[in-house]
N, C-alpha and C positions, 0 to 999 in steps of 0.2 A: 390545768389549774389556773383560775383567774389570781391577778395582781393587782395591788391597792396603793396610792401613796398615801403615808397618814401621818403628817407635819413634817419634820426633817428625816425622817426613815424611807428609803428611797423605792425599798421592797419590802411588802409584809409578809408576815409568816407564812409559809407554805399552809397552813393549818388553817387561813382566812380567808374565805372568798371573794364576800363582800360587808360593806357595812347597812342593815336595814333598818330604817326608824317603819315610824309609824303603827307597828305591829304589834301585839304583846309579843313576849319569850312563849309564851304555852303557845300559840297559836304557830309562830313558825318552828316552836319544834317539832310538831306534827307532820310537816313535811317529811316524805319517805326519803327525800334528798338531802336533810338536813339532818346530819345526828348531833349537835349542839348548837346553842345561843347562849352566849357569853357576851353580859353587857349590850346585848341588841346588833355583836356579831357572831356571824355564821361559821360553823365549822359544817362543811359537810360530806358525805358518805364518800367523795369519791378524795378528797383531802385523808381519811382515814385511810381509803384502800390503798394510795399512792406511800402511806407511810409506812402500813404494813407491808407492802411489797417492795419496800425499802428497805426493812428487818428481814427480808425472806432474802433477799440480794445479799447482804452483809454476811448470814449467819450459813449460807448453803439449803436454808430451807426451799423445798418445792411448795407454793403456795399452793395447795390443797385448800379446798373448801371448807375443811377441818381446822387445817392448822389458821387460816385468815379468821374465821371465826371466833378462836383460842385470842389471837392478837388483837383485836378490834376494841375490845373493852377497855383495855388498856389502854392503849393507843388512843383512843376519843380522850383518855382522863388526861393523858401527857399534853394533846394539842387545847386541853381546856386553860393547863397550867400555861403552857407558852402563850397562850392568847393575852389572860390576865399580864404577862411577864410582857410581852410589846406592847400593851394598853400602859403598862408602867414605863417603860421605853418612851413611848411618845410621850407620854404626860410632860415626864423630865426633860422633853429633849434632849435623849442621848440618839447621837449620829454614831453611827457604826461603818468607820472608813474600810472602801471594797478591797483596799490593800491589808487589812489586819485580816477579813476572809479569806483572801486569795492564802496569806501565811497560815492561815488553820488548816485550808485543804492540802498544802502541799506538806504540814508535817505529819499529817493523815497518811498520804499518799506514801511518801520517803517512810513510815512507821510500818507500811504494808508490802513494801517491795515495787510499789506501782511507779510507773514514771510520770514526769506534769503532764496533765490529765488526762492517765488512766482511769484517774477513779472515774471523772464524767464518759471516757469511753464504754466503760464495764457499764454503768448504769443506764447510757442509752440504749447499749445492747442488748436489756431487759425490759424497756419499756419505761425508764422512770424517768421524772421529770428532773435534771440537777438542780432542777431551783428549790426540791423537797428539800435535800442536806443543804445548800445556802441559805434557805430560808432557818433551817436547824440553828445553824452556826449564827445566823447574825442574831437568833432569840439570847443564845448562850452570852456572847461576846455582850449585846447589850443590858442585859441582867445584869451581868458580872459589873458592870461600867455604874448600873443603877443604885448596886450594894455599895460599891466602893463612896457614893453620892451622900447616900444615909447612913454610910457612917461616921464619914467626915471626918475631921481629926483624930475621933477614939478610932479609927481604921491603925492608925500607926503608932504600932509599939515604941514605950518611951527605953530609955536606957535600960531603967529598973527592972522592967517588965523581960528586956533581953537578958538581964543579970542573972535575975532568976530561973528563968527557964536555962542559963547556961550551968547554972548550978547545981539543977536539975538533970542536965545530962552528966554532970561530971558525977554525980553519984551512980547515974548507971554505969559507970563504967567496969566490963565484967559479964553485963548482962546480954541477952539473946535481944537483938533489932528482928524487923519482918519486913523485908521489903515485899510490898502488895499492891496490887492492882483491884479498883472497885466498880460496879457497876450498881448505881443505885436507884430503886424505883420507889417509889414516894405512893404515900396510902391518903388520901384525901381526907377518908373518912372510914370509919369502921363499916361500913356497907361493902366498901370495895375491896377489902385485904384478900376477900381470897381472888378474886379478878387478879390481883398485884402478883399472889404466891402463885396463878398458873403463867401469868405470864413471863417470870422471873425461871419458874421451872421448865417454859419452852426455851427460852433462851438459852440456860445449862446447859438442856439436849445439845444443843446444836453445839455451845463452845468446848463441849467435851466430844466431839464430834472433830472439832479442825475449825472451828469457825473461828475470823480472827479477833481476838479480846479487844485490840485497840480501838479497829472500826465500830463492834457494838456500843462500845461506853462512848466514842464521840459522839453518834449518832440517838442512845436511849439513856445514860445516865443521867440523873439530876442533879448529881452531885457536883461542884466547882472542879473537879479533876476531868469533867467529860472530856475537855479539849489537849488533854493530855492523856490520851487514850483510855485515863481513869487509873494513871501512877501515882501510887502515894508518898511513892520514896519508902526509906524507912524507917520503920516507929516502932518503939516498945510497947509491952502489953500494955501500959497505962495508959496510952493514950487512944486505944482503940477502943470501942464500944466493949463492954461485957460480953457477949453474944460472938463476937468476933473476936475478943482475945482467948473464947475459949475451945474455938475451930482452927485456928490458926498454928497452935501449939502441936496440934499432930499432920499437919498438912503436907506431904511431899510436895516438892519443889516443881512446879508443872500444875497444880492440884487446881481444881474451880470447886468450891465449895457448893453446898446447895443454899439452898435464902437461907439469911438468917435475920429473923426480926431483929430491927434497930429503933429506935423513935423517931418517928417520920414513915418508915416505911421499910422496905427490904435490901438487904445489903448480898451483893455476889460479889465474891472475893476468890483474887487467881493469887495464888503465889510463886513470886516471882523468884526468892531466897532471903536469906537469915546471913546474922552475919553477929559474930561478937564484940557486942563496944571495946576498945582499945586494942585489940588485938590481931583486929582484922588487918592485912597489907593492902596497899591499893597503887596503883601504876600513877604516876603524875607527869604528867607531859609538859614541856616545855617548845610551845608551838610560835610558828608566827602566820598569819594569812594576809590574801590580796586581794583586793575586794574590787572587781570593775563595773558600776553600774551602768546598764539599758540605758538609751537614750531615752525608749518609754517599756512599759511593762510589757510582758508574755502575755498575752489573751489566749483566752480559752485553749489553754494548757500546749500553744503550738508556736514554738521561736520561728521567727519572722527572718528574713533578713538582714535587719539592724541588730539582733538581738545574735545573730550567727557572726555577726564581722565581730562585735565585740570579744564573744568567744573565742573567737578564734587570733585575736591580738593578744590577748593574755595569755592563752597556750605559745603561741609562739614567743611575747616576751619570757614567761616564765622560764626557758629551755637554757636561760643565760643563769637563771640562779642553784646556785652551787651553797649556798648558807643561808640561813638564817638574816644574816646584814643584806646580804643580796636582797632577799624577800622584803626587810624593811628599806630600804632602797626603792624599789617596787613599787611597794603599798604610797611610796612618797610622791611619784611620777604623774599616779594613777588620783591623786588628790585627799587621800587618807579621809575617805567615806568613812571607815572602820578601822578601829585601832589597829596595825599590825602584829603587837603582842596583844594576845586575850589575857595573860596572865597564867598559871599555874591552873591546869586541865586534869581533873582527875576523872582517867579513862572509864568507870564505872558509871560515871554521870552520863557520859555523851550519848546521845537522840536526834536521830534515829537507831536503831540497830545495825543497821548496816555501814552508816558512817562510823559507827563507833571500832565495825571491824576492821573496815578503812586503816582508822589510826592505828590500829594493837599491829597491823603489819608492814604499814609503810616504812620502809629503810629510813632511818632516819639524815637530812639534808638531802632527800629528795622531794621534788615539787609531786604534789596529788595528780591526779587528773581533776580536770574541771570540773567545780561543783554548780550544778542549774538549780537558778532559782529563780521565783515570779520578779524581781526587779533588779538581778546584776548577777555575775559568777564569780565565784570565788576559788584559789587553788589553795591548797594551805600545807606548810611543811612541817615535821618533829625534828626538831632540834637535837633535844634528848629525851631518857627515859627515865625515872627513877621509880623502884619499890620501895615506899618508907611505911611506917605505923598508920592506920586511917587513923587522922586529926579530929577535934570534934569542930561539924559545922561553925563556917563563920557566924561572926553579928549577923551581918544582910542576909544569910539562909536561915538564919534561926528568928530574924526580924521576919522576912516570906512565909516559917509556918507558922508565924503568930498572927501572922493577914490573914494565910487561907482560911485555920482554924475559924475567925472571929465572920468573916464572908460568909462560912457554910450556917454558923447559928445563924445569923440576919437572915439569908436565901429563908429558911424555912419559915422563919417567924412571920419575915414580909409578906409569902405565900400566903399562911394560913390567914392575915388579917386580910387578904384581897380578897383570897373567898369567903369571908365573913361579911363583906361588904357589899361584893355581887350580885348580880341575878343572872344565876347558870341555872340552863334547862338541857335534857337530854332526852335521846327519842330513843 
């Protein structure tokens, strides 16, 4: 897969080849090598095959001649979308730092059981190139960076705006939350929906099958949640689409729904659980952590030397701390990178999955084992425990779904005006 620099964007989308003038679109679409032109750039067949056998890696499919066939339609319509979406990227120059990627792959990774970098091991040992999901993740991260641009001030909920959505929850209180996970594929035009519905329906196959929910949505949803494996937290009926609040209400807990039309395109929905507003109990932890940063980063997902001495000074300071003051003692030594109290943790939030089971059994004023990450390690203790009432979201989380909310209409709008602007050809 060729590489392009295109203003301050350091690597272009996996989906782009190269840039061709000179040419019309009808004329290089015709090439058997090229299955799109978007603005006088190429997307071509083997950019498609690389993404499908990306979805086949993910989901446990055997790429069959069949099943790549089923995905390819699709798959050309997503890398049309990301193309317009980095055309928008560079326009604005937005720079998408390799440290904000390296953090997506590895909540990827910690989300899946894999260690830093598994993922790139598993995909080489299929044949794919990692710069397909990097190239993924830095279209995502930069979009997201481009909405946040065009909205500008109206992006940020004022007081009022938090007031009332808090008032808003206080009357649900009593009522049935869903916590859900979504996976969304986007209909361009009414020519493609059903291309959208088989492709949405390969996919089900396979996640009712074992395949993992998180990877697929980071790597195929379009929706703003993709970098968060496609969590929605949880929401009442009202605030989900029609279509989906009314699949959701019989859903066992485990459950992957089949598509369901939404505006825009197709919505797959895992459910994760339900939970009663005011009623529900929830563990709140009272933590501290110690954060030692790298002299320089983890590359390509393998600690070096400087990055093992580090490690290995912390585990051995940490062996002196017996409390909580210890730990912030610690964090103080160590140059206080990161707060030592995070503040009041309630354990239902915590992500990964497996850190979260970390803390439900760590003794508490015992030190972790060492947590690795792309730019430092951290150990981190429980102090204490408590089960109290679930509280209703703060301001600042309830300020957060008033962002993403307002991000996901713009994503779509912004979308349809670029291809109304365009000149996409397909072969």
């Amino acid at each position: 897969m060729k590489q392009m620099s295109l203003g301050p964007v350091a690597v272009f989308m996996a989906g782009v080849a190269c840039l061709v003038g000179g040419m019309p679109p009808q004329a290089l679409a015709q090439d058997a090598n090229i299955a799109a032109v978007v603005n006088g750039q190429v997307i071509t067949t083997t950019d498609v095959t690389d993404r499908a056998m990306l979805l086949a890696l993910s989901t446990g499919m055997k790429p069959t001649p069949d099943i790549m066939t089923r995905l390819k339609p699709q798959i050309t319509q997503q890398l049309i979308d990301q193309t317009l979406q980095m055309q928008e990227i560079s326009k604005m120059k937005v720079n998408v730092p390799e440290a904000d990627i390296a953090t997506a792959i590895g909540r990827i990774e910690h989300g899946n059981n894999l260690p830093a970098g598994g993922l790139k091991a598993r995909m080489a040992a299929s044949g794919i190139a990692f710069s397909t999901l990097v190239a993924q993740i830095r279209t995502e991260l930069g979009w997201q960076a481009v909405l946040h641009k065009v909205l500008g001030p109206e992006l940020q909920p004022t007081k009022g705006d938090v007031d009332a959505e808090k008032t808003a929850l206080k009357a649900q209180v009593g009522s049935t939350q869903y916590h859900l996970s979504e996976i969304f594929i986007p209909v361009s035009d009414p020519a493609s929906d059903a291309t959208a519905k088989n492709f949405a329906a390969t996919v089900i196959a396979q996640l009712r099958t074992g395949a993992p929910f998180p990877v697929v949505a980071a790597q195929f949803s379009q929706a703003p949640t993709a970098l968060q494996g496609g969590d929605m937290g949880f929401l009442p009926l009202n605030e989900l689409d029609p279509g989906v609040a009314a699949v959701v209400t019989s859903m066992p807990v485990g459950a992957v729904s089949n598509p369901v039309r939404v505006p825009g395109g197709y919505d797959i929905v895992l459910m994760q659980g339900t939970h009663v507003v005011g009623s529900t109990m929830q563990t709140m932890l009272s933590m501290r952590q110690v954060f030692a940063p790298y002299p320089t980063p983890i590359t390509n997902g393998q600690v070096g030397p400087a990055q093992a001495a580090v490690i290995s000074k912390l585990v051995a300071a940490a062996k002196n701390a017996k409390s909580c003051p210890d730990m912030d003692a610690l964090n103080e030594t160590l140059g206080k990178v990161h707060p030592a109290d995070p503040g009041p943790v309630d354990l239902a939030s915590v992500t990964p999955p497996n850190f979260q089971q970390m803390l439900a059994t760590l003794p508490e004023n015992k030190v972790s084992p060492p947590l690795v990450a792309q730019d430092g390690v951290t150990v981190v203790m429980v102090c204490s425990r408590q089960t109290v009432a679930a509280a209703l979201p703060s301001d600042d989380q309830i300020a957060n779904v008033i962002i993403d909310r307002r991000v996901q209409m713009e994503s779509q709008q912004l979308l349809d005006s670029l291809k109304h602007q365009s000149v996409i050809t397909t072969n």
